[in-house]
N, C-alpha and C positions, 0 to 999 in steps of 0.2 A: 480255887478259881484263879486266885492272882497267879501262880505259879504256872496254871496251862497258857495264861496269857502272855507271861513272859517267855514261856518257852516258845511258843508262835509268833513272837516279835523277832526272837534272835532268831529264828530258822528264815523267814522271810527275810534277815541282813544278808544272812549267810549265801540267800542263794541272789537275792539282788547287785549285792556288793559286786561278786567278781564282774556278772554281766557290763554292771555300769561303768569299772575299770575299762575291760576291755573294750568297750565303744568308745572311752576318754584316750585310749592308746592304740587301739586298732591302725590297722592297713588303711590310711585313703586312698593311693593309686600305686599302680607302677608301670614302668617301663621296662619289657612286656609287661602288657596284663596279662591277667587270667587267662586261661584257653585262646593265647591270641598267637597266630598264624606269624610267625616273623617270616618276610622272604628278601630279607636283606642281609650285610655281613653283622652278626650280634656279635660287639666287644664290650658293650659295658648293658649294666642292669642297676636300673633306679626305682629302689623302694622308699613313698613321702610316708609320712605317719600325720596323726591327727595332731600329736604334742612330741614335746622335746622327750627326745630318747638317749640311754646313757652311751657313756663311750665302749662301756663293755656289750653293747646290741653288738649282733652279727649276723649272718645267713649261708649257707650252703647252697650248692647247685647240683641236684642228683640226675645223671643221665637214666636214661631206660631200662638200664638194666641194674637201677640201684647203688652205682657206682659215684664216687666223689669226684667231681671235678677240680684237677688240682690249678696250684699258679693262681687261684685267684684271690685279688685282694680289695679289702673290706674296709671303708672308708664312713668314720660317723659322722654327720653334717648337720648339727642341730635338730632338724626332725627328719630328716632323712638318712640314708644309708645308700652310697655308691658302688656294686660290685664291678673291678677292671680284671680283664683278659686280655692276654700279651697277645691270644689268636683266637678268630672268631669259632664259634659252637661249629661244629660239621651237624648236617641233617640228622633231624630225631626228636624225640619227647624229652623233656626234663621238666622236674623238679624245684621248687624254689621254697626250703628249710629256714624260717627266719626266726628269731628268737633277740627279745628286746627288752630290756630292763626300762618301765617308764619313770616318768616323774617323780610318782605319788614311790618310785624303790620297786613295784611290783614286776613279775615276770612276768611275761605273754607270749607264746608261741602260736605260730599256725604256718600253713603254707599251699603253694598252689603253681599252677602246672603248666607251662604253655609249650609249641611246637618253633621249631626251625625248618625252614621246608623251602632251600632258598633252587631256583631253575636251576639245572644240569646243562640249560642253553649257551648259558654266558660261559661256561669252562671250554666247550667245545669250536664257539668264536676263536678265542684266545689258545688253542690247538690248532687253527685253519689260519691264523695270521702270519705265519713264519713258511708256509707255503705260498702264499700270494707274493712274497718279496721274494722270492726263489725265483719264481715265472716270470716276474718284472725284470729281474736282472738279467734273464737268461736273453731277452728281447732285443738290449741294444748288441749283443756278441753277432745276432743274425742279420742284424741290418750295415754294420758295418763294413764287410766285406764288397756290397752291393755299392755302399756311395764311395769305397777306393776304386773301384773300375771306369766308373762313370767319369772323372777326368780327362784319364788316359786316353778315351772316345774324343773326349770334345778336342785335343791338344792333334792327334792327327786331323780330324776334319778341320779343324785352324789352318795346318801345315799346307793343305794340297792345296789351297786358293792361291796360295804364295809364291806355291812354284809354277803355275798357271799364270798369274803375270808377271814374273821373271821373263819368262819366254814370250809374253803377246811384247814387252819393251826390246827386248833383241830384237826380235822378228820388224818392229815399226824403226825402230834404228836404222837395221839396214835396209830397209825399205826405201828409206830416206837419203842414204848413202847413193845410189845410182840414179836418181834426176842430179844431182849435183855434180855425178861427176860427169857424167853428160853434158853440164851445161857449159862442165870449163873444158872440156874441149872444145866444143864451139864456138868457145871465145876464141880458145888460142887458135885455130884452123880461121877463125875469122880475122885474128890477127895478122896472121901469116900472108893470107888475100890480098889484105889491105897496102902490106908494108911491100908485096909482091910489085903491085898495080903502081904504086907511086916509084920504084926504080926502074919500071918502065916507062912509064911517062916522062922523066928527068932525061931519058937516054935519047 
């Protein structure tokens, strides 16, 4: 009797023990979660833990087809763990392999899965932006043609008003010229009269 009782104590350790490890060291969050939709550029991945995790923790990043994602590296930070990428995930499912030595010395492994799924819109902007400045520039080569003419217009209609009174000041010049000389003859013819009339009178 005592014997089935101890061996029913140690099989209930046996299966208690790990459970209670692994909730003392488990996964509290990450950055992505779980099945979580990223649609932004993913360069780093933050896995927190419940307690201090050793320095030999690490984790891997499996694409869809099973494969290792290379370049990335593995940073231990008390109870977390930082994965950095020189360049963001391209669209697809992965994987996240993590594997952690906790406190109590025990090993724990598990892992889980989210997407990348960032719009095809914004690459297509940034394909259409180097034609908009094409167009732009090509604008001022068509307008400038148009305002070097428009001078040359205004400089002759300036010109002909100029030489329009050039000729009304001749013309009123000598307009002016023949009452005056008109008048000195009259004088002198009246001179002449006068100076006539008094060396006959004298005589």
């Amino acid at each position: 009797m005592k014997k089935s009782m101890i061996f029913c104590i140690a099989l209930i350790f046996t299966l208690i023990l790990p459970t209670t490890i692994f909730a003392h060291t488990g996964l509290k969050d990450s950055t992505p979660s779980s099945k979580e939709v990223v649609t932004t550029e993913l360069k780093e991945i933050t896995l927190n833990f419940k307690t201090t995790i050793g320095e030999l923790s690490s984790f891997d990043i499996l694409d869809a087809s099973n494969q290792k994602v290379d370049s990335l590296k593995v940073t231990v930070q008390d109870k977390s763990m930082v994965g950095t990428l020189p360049e963001a995930l391209p669209n697809g499912e992965y994987t996240v392999n993590w594997k952690i030595l906790g406190e109590d010395g025990h090993v724990v492994k598990n892992s889980y899965s989210f997407t990348v799924k960032m719009p095809e819109v914004k690459q297509e902007d940034k394909t259409a932006k180097p034609d908009n400045t094409k167009q732009e520039a090509k604008q001022p080569e068509q307008v400038t043609p148009d305002k070097g003419s428009n001078p040359q217009d205004d400089t002759t209609s300036v010109t002909e008003p100029v030489k329009d009174e050039t000729k009304v000041t001749d013309e009123s010049s000598s307009n002016m010229l023949l009452p005056v000389g008109i008048g000195a003859v009259v004088v002198l013819l009246l001179l002449v009269v006068y100076l006539m009339s008094r060396k006959n009178r004298r005589k």
